[in-house]
Structures are given as structure tokens and as C-alpha cells.
N, C-alpha and C positions, 0 to 999 in steps of 0.2 A: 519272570512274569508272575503278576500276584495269582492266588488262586482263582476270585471273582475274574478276571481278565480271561484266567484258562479254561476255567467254566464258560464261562458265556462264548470262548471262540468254538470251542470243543461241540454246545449246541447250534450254535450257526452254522456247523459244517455239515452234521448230523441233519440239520434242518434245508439241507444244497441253500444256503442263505451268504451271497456275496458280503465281504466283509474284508476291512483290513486293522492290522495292529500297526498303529500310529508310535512311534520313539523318537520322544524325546533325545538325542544324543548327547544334550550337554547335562541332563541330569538326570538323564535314564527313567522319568517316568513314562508310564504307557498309559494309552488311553485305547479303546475299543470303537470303529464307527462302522455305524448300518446305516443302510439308505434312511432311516426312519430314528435311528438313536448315536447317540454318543455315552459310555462308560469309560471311564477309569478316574486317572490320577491328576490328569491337567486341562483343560479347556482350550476349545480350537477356534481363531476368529473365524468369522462367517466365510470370509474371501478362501480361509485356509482350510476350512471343511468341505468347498466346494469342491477346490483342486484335488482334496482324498478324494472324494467320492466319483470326481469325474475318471480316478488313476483306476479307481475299483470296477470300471465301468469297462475303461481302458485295458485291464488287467497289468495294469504297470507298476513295479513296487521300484524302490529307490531314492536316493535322497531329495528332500525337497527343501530349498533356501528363500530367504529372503536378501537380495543383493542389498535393500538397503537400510536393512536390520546390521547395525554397529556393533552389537553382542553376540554375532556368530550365530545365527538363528538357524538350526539343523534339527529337520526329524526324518527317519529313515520309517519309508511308510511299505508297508509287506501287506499284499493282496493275500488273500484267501479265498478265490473263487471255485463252483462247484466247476466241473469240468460242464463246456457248452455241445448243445447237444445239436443235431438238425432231424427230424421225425421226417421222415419223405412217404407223403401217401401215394402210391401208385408204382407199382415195379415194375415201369416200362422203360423203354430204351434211353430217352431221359434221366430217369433213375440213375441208371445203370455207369452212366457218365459222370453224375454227380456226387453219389456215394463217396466212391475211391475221391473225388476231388477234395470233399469234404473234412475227408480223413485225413489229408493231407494238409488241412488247412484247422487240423486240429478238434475237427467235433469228433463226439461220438455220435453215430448215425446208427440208426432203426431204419428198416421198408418198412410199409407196413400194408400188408395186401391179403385179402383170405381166399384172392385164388392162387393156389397150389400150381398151377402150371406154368405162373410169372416169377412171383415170390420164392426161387429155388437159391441152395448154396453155389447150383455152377453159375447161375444170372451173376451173383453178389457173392462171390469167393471172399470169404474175409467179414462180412458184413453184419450186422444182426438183424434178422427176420420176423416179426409178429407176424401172423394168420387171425388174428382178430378183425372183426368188421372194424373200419377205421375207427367210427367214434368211440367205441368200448376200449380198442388198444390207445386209445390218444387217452383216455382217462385213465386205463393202467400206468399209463408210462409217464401223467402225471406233470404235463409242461408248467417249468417255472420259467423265469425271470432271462434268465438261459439259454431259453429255446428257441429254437426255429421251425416253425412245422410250413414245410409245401405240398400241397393238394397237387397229382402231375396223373392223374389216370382217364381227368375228360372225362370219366364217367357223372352225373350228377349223382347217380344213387350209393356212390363213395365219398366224392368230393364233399359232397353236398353235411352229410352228418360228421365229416372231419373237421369239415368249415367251423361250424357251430361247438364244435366240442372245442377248436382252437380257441374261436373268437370268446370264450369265455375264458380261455384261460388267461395266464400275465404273459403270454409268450411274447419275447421282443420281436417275432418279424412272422406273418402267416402270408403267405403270397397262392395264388394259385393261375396254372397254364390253363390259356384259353385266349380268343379274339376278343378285341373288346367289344363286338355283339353279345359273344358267348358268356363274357362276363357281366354285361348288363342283365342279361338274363339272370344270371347266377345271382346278382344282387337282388333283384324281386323278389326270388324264391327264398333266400334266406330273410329277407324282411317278413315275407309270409309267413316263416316262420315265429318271427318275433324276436328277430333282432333288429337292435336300434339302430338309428344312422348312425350312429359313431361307432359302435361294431361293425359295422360293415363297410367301413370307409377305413377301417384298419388292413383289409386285404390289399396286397399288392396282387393286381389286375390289370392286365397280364403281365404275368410274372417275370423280373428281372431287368436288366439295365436295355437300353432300346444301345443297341452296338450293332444289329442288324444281321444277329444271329437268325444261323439256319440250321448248318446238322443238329441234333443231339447233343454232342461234346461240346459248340458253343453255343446251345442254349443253357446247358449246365452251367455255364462259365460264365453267361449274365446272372443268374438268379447266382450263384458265389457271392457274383461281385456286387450285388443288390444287398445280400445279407452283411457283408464284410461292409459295406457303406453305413446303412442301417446300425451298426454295430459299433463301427470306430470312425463315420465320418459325420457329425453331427450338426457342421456345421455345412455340409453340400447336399443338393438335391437328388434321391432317390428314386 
């Protein structure tokens, strides 16, 4: 790998900035692609920039061909993604179903609650806990491209500045629990705020796949399956 190549992947990591290194196989150059750039040694057609980027997306590395390319057309394409994350505002019983699901489905997950009597290690054995008011911890912790942040405590005076700190960020998925009265409401409030419609039409309201979930555990298990849609089904409705 040339230097230029190692550099720029070395900062794209450092930067949680998804990215893959593109190889050539039959002549071993490499080339570098971001949602936004292309670097190295060889040029990618349009059709075959899309397929990296949709693999980078996908998190999928592996050879990629052309069946009707006569000259053995192979490039073995290697994701470099940050690990994806899920921010769960609210550490209620909800929560507490999804966390561990989450973990299991490969995020790293954060609660994030600043009362002390929900937000405990025995609630979330295993888990990591912020005690920040949400919108201050959701700005520490910084959502990128990666992220998933759900608003789950009903409260408006949590939801509500978690909401706003999401909707600004690039997080790929904000959803928040509530009825869809509760939710119309919540959309007013955040517009009064000053947010746009297109912010605000980014929240999934109310949260997760309609499967006709009831306990906790399979409300958890629609908002999963909402995010994992969202995430690797882009061509099906959410």
C-alpha cells in the first residue's frame, strides 16, 4: 500500500469516517473511496463506484467481478468502517430489552439518562451509561454517519432536547416511542423550536416496524428491526 493511500485510510479512521480500499488484483494498484472522494492509482467507472460505496454502506468487503468483462476484471474491495453505534435516550424497561439486543446485533450502545435511579449497572449489566442531560451527552458522544440515536423515556423535557441535538446531527436513523397523537405533538414542539420540515420528518414516529408489538422485548425488536431496515434494506419500506 503506497504511503498516500496509508495516510489518508489511517485519517479516515481516526476521523470514524466509513471508507474502503479498492484492489486491483490483476495489477495490484489501489485506489481509496469516501462517500465524497476517490484517491489512489487507478479510476473507478461510475456503475463501479457505486457498488463500493453501496458494499461500504453494506459493510461488505470481498471480490467484486464483472461477468462480462473478457479480461478477468477483479478487485477485492476491504471496508474500513467505524464500529456503528445505537445512543438510547431513556433507561426504561424498553431500554433495558434493547441494549443487550443491540449488542448482539453488533453496536456499541450508550443509555443515556441523568437520573441515577434508572440509569444503574444492575438495569444495564455490561452496558455503558452517560448521566448527562441528553442533549449535552448526545453532543459528547458526538453521532456520526454510524449512529442510531432513540428517544424511549416519554418524557418531553428529555426527548425533546435529545430530539434536536439528533436531528442536527448525520445520524442515519432517530426514531422516537410515543402514539401518533403524542407524536404530532412532539412535532409542533420541535418546529417551535426551529426545526425545519425536513428535520422533523427525519424522526421515526412512532418508533419501529408496526409487527404489533406489545411487551418491552418486542417493542425492542421492532425498533431493531426498523434500524437494521433503515440500515441494510434500502430498497423496502420502513
Amino acid at each position: 500500500m503506497k504511503r498516500d493511500i496509508l495516510d489518508r485510510l489511517v485519517a479516515a479512521k481516526a476521523a470514524a469516517t466509513p471508507v474502503a480500499i479498492v484492489t486491483d488484483l490483476n495489477s495490484g494498484l489501489q485506489s481509496l473511496v469516501l462517500d465524497d472522494a476517490v484517491h489512489g492509482g487507478f479510476g473507478l467507472e461510475p456503475e463501479i463506484l457505486e457498488e463500493v460505496r453501496r458494499r461500504i454502506r453494506q459493510d461488505r468487503s470481498g471480490v467484486l467481478t464483472d461477468p462480462q468483462d473478457e479480461d478477468g476484471f477483479r478487485l477485492f474491495v476491504h471496508v474500513h468502517n467505524p464500529a456503528m453505534r445505537l445512543l438510547i435516550v431513556g433507561a426504561v424497561h424498553i431500554a433495558q430489552a434493547l441494549a443487550p439486543l443491540a449488542v448482539l446485533s453488533g453496536y456499541d450502545v450508550t443509555v443515556i439518562d441523568p437520573r441515577g435511579a434508572f440509569a444503574t449497572e444492575a438495569r444495564f449489566p455490561g452496558i455503558k451509561l452517560n448521566h448527562d442531560w441528553p442533549d449535552e451527552g448526545l453532543t459528547a458522544l458526538a453521532p456520526d454517519v454510524r449512529t442510531a440515536i432513540v428517544t424511549l423515556s416519554h418524557d418531553p423535557k428529555l426527548d425533546d432536547p435529545a430530539l434536536i441535538a439528533a436531528l442536527r446531527s448525520p445520524a442515519f436513523y432517530v426514531g422516537a416511542l410515543g402514539s401518533k397523537r403524542t407524536h404530532a405533538l412532539r412535532l409542533d414542539r420541535l418546529r417551535d423550536e426551529g426545526l425545519s420540515e425536513a428535520q422533523v420528518k427525519r424522526i421515526r414516529g412512532p418508533v419501529g416496524l408496526s409487527i404489533g408489538a406489545v411487551t418491552p422485548a418486542e417493542i425492542a425488536l421492532s425498533i431493531l428491526g426498523q434500524i437494521t431496515c433503515v440500515r441494510r434494506g434500502e430498497n423496502h419500506p420502513c
